[in-house]
C-alpha positions in Angstrom: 103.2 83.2 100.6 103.7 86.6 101.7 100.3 89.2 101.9 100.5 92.5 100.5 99.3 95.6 101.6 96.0 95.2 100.1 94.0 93.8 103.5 92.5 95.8 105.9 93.7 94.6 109.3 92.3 91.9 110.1 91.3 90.9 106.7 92.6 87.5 104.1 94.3 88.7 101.0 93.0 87.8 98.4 95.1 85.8 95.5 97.7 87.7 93.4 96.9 91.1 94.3 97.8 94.3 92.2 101.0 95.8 94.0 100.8 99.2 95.2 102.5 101.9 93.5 104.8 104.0 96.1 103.0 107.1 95.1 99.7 105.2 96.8 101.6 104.0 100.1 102.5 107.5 101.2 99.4 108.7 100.1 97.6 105.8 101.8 99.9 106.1 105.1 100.0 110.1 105.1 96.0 110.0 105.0 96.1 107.8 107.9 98.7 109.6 109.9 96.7 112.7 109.2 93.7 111.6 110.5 95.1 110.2 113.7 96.8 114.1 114.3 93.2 115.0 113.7 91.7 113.0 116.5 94.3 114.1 118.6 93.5 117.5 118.2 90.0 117.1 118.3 90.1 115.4 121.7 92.1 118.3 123.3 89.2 120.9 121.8 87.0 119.1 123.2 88.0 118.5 126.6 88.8 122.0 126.9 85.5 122.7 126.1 83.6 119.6 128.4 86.4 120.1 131.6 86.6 123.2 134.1 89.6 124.2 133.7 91.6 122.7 136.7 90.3 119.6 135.3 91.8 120.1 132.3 95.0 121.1 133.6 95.0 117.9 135.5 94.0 115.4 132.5 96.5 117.3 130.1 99.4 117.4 132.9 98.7 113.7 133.4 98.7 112.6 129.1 100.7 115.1 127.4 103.1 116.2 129.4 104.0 112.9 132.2 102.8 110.3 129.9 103.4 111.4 126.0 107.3 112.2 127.6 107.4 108.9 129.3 106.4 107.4 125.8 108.2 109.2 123.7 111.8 108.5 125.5 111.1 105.0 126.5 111.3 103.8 122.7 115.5 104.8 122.8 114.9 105.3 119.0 114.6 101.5 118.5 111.1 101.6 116.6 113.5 103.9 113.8 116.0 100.9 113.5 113.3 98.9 112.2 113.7 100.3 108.4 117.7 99.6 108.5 118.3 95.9 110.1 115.0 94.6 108.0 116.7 95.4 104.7 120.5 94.4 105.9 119.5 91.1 107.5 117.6 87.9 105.5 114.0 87.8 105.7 114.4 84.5 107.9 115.1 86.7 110.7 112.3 89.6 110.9 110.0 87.9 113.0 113.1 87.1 115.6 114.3 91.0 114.8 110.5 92.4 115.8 109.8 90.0 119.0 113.7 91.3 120.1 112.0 95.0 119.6 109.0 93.9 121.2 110.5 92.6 124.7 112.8 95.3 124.8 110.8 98.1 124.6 108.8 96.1 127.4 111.5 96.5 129.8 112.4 100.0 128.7 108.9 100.7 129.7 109.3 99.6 133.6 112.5 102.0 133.2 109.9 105.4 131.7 106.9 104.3 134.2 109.2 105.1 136.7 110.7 108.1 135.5 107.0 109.1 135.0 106.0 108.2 138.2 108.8 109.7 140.2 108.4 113.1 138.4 103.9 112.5 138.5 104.7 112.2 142.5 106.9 116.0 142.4 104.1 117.0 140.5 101.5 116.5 142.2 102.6 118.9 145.1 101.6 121.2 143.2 98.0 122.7 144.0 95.1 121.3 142.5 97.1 118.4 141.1 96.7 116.0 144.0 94.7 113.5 141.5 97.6 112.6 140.4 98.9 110.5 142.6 96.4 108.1 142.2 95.5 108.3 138.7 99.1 107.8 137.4 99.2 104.0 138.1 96.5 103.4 135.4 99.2 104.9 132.7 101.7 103.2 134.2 99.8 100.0 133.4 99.1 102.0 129.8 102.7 102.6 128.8 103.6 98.8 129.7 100.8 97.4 127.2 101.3 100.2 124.7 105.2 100.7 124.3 105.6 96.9 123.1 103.8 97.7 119.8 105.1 101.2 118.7 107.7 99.5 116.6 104.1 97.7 114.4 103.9 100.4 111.9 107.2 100.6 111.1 107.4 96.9 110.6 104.6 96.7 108.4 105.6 99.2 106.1 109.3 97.5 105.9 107.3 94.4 105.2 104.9 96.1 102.6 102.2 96.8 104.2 101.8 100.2 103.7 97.5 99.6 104.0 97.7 97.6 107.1 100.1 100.2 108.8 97.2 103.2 107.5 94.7 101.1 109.1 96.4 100.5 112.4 97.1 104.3 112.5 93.3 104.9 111.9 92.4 102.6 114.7 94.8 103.8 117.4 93.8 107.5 116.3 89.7 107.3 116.7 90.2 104.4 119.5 91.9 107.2 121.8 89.8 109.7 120.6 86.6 107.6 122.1 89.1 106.7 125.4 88.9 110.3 126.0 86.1 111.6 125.0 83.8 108.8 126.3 84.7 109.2 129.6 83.1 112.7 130.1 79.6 110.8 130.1 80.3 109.9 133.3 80.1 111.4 136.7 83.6 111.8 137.1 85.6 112.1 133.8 88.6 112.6 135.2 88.9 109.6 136.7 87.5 107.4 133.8 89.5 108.8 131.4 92.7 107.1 132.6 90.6 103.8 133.1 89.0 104.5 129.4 92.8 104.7 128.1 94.4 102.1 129.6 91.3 100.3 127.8 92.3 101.4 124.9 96.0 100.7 125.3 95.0 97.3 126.0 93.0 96.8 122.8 96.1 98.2 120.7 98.2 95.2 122.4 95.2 93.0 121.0 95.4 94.4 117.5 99.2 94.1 117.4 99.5 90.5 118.6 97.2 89.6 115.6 99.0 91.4 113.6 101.8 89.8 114.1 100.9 86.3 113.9 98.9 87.1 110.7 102.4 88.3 109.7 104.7 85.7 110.8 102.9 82.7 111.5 104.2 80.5 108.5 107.8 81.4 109.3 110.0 80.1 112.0 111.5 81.4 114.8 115.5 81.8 113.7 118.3 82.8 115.9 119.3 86.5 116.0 123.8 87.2 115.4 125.2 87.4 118.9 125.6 91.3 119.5 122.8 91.8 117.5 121.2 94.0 120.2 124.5 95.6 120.6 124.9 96.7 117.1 120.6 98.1 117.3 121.5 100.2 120.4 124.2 101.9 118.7 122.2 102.6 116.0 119.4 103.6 117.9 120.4 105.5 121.4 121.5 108.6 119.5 117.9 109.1 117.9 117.0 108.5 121.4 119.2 111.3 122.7 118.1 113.3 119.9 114.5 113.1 120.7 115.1 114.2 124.0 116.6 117.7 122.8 113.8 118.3 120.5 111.5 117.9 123.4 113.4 120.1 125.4 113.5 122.4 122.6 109.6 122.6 122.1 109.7 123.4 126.0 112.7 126.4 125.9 110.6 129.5 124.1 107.4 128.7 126.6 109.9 128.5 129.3 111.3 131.8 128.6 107.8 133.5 128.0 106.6 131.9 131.3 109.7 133.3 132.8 109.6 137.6 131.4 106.3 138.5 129.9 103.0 138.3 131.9 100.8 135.4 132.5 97.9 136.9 130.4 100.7 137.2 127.4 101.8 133.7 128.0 98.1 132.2 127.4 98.0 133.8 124.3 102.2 132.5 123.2 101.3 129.0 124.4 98.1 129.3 121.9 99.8 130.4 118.8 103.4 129.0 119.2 102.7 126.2 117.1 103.8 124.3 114.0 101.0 122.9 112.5 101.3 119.1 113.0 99.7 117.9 109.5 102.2 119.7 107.3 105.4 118.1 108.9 103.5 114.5 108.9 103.1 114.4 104.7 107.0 114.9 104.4 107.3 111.9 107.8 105.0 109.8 105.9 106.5 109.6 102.2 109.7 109.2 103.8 108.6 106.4 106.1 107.4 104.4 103.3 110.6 105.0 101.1 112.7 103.7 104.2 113.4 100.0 102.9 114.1 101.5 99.5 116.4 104.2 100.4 117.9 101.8 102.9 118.7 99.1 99.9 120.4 101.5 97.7 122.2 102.7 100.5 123.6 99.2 101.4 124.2 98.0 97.4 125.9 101.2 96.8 123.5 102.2 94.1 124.4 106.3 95.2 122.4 107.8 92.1 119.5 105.5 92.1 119.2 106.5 96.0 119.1 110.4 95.2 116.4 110.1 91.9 114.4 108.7 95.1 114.4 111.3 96.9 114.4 113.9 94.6 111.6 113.1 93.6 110.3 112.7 97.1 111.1 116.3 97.8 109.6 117.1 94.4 106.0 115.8 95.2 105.9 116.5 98.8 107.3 120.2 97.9 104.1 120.9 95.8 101.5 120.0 98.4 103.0 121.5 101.7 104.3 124.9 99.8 101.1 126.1 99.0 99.7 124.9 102.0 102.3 126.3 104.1 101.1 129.9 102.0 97.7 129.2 102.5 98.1 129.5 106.2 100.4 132.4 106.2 98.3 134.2 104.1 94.9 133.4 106.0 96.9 132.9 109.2 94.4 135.9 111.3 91.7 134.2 109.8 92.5 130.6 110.9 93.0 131.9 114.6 89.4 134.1 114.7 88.2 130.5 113.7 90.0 128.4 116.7 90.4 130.6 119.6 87.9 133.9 121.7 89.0 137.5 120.4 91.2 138.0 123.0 93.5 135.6 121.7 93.8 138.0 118.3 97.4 138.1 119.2 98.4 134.5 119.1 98.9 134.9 115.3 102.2 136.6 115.6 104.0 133.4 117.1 101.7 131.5 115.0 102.9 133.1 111.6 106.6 133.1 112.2 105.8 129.0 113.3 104.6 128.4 110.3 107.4 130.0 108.5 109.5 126.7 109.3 107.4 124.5 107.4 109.0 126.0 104.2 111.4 123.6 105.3 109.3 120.7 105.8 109.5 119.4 102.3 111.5 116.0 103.4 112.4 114.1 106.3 116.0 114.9 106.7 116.3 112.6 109.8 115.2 109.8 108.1 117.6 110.1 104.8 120.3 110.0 107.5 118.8 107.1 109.0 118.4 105.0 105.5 122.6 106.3 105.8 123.0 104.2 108.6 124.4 107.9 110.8 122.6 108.3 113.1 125.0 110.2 115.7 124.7 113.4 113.1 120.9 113.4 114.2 122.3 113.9 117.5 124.3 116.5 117.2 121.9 118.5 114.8 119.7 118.3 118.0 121.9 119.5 120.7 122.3 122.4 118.5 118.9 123.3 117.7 118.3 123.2 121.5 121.5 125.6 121.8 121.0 128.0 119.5 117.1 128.3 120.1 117.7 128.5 124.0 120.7 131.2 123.2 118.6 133.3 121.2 115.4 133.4 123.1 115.8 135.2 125.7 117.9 138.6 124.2 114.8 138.4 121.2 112.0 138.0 123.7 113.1 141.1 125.8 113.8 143.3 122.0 110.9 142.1 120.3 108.3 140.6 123.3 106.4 137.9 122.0 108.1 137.3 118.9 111.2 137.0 120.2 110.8 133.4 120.6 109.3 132.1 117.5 112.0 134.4 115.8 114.7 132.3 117.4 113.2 129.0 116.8 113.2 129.8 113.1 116.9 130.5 112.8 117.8 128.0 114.8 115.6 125.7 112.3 117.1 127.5 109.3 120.6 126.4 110.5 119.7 122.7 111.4 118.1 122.5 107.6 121.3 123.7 106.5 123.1 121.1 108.7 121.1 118.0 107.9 122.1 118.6 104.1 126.0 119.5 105.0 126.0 115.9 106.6 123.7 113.9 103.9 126.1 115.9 101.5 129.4 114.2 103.2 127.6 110.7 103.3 127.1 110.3 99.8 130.2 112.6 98.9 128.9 115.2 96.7 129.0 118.4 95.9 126.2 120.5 98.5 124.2 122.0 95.1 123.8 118.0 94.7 122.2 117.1 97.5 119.1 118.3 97.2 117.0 120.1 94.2 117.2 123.4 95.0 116.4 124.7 91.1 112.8 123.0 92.0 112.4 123.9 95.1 112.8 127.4 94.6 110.3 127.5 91.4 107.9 125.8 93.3 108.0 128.2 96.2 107.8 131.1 93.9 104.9 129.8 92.4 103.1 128.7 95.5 104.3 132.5 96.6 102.6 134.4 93.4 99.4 132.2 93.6 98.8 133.9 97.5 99.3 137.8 95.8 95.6 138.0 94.5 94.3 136.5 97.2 96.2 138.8 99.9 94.5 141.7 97.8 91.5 140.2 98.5 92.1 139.7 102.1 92.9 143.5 102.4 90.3 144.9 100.3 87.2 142.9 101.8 85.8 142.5 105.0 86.2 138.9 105.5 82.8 137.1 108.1 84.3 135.7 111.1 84.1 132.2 111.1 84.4 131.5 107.4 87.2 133.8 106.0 89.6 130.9 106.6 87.9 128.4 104.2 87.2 131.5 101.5 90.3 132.4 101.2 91.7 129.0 101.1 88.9 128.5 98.2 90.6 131.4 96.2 94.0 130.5 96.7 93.9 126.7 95.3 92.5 126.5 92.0 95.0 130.0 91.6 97.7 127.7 93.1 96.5 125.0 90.4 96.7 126.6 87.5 99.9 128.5 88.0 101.4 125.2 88.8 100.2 123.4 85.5 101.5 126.3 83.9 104.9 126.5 85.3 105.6 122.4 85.4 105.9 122.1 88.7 103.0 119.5 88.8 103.9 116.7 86.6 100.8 115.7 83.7 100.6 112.1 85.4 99.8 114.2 89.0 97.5 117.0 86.9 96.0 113.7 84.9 95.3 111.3 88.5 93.9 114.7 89.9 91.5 115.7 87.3 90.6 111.9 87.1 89.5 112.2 90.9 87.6 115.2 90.4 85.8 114.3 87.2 84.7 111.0 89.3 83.8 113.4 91.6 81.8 115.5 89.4 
């Protein structure tokens, strides 16, 4: 008999439980994805804060730049196809499907460990990144026990186990936290911390292997279609190809900054040009877990039963990252004064016009193209992000200096919104107005808007302390937010009734 979601890891079910309701899985999964961004972030703050600063360019060269792009292009997009071929093939064949995954992404990984290495080796000519050399064979040996597994989340959600793939997420996020934070007990932290992640790389292959026998082990091992592998590859080498230009797109406005403004201005870019990673990760997450649905209407033909889903996807995830998208445009001097020295007062320029594009971030329009079975459109919307971003960068960094870039990257991000709907529109053969729901989207913006007009009279009539004016104004703005909300409809009485339910419990 099939578990549900309901374990913990590593825990038994227990008989017939309660299903989930979707509404619970993103929540679970987004809570869970959030706090693994979290520990991320909180591992860089603090290693910029325990490392001298040539050791931190050394340990941050060596993760986030060699290995994270190593990572990131030696999946070839074949963790996404995971949502796809589990609904279109019979169950008797997942457990075939994932080991398939599982074994290819192992030899994809000898093919990114040497990219990684051969690029680690230029690198390391550089001054003061000699450590390299030797310290890139222990994420070698990290990116052949980890890449094996980064299909496991997927495959639990497509088997309905939205808990057990928050729970993984939880353990990978705190478990590389303590891999690199650990380390700088020691006498040489720079060292260890390779040693203390390659630890925890090989602890995440542990997890996952339980996993998936506790998955599997009552079902056999059935033979896969010939071509099967083909038919994934097609599927999945243009989200590959994709993923490459939004990398290179990240990279193009630091390029160009490095490139024509000054070093000391390029610090303070590099700081600000951000998009918040949290806000993007709510509208990742409820798509995620809508995957197998979206993916089943898609292949019954069931066309209107697949747009109420993700209506009302964009409608709930649209009234959570509006106003928090306002929240930090409003308060966005404030929330800098909090993270970075005053010297860095600058940084809020890129920073505001960043967070601009998460007005967009309402859906996942990647993956309602992937539950479409098109992936090559992902492609394309890609290349021409990269395009237009790299076009426009340089004329609006030498009119407008340092927000020139961000500037670019928002109308290049405006365009690729409009694109991703153009071609979800053509897949489903409607008319554009159709395609998404504009009429709420719009109200809920204007009300997220309104709610941050008291609250920017407060910011410019007071005087705000330092340190807390983020969280103050933040405080104002929500329960403003709230009742404008209830007022207007945009929060449905079952969302307003579960939330005063959780705050009376609270209470």
């Amino acid at each position: 008999m099939a578990k549900t979601d309901s374990d913990s890891i590593l825990d038994h079910e227990p008989p017939a439980p309660k299903p989930m309701s979707l509404a619970g899985k993103a929540g679970v999964f987004t809570l869970s994805r959030a706090v693994a961004i979290i520990t991320q972030l909180l591992a860089g703050v603090v290693l910029s804060h325990a490392l001298t600063k040539p050791e931190n360019a050394v340990v941050t060269y060596l993760v986030l730049t060699l290995y994270a792009t190593a990572l990131s292009f030696g999946q070839l997009g074949l963790p996404d196809s995971v949502f796809f071929f589990f609904e279109k093939m019979p169950a008797d064949k997942r457990k075939a499907f994932s080991l398939l995954l599982s074994k290819t992404l192992f030899l994809l990984a000898f093919g990114a460990a040497a990219i990684m290495v051969t690029v680690g080796w230029l690198g390391s000519t550089r001054e003061g990144f000699g450590e390299v050399r030797t310290l890139i064979w222990a994420m070698v040996a990290m990116l052949l026990l980890e890449l094996p597994t980064m299909h496991l989340p997927n495959v639990l959600i497509a088997l309905d186990r939205a808990k057990a793939a928050a729970w993984f997420n939880v353990f990978t996020g705190t478990a590389q936290f303590m891999a690199m934070t650990i380390p700088l007990l020691l006498p040489d932290p720079v060292s260890a911390i390779p040693i203390g992640l390659l630890i925890y790389s090989a602890l995440r292959l542990g997890v996952g292997v339980s996993l998936f026998h506790k998955l599997f082990k009552n079902e056999p091992l059935a033979a896969l279609p010939d071509g099967t592998m083909r038919e994934v590859l097609r599927y999945s080498v243009p989200l590959s190809l994709a993923q490459i230009f939004w990398v290179l797109n990240k990279m193009v406005d630091k390029q160009v900054v490095q490139w024509l403004l000054p070093s000391t201005v390029f610090a303070v870019y590099n700081a600000g040009a951000i998009e918040l990673p949290i806000i993007p990760t709510i509208a990742y997450t409820v798509s995620a877990v809508m995957m197998t649905q979206l993916v089943g209407h898609h292949l019954r033909g069931e066309r209107d039963a697949l747009l109420g889903l993700w209506f009302k996807s964009v409608r709930k995830v649209s009234v959570i990252v509006l106003p928090l998208v306002m929240i930090f445009l409003v308060a966005a001097e404030e929330f800098i004064a909090l993270l970075l020295p005053e010297s860095y007062a600058d940084a809020v320029i890129p920073f505001r016009i960043y967070t601009f594009i998460l007005l967009q971030r309402v859906a996942s329009y990647s993956n309602m193209q992937k539950a479409l079975g098109a992936t090559a459109p992902i492609t394309r919307s890609a290349i021409y992000l990269f395009l237009i971003n790299a076009a426009l960068s340089v004329p609006l960094v030498l009119w407008l200096g340092m927000a020139g870039p961000p500037l670019a990257a928002l109308i290049a991000n405006s365009f690729s919104w409009w694109y991703a709907l153009r071609n979800i529109q053509l897949l489903l053969k409607v008319r554009f107005r159709e395609v998404f729901p504009f009429g709420f989207y719009l109200k809920a913006l204007a009300v997220a808007a309104l709610a941050a007009v008291p609250v920017l009279g407060v910011k410019m009539a007071v005087e705000l302390p330092r340190y807390f004016g983020f969280f103050l104004l933040a405080a104002m703005y929500l329960p403003i937010y709230l009742a404008l909300a209830k007022a207007a409809g945009t929060i449905e009485a079952a969302d307003w009734q579960r939330l005063m339910g959780k705050l009376g419990r609270k209470v």
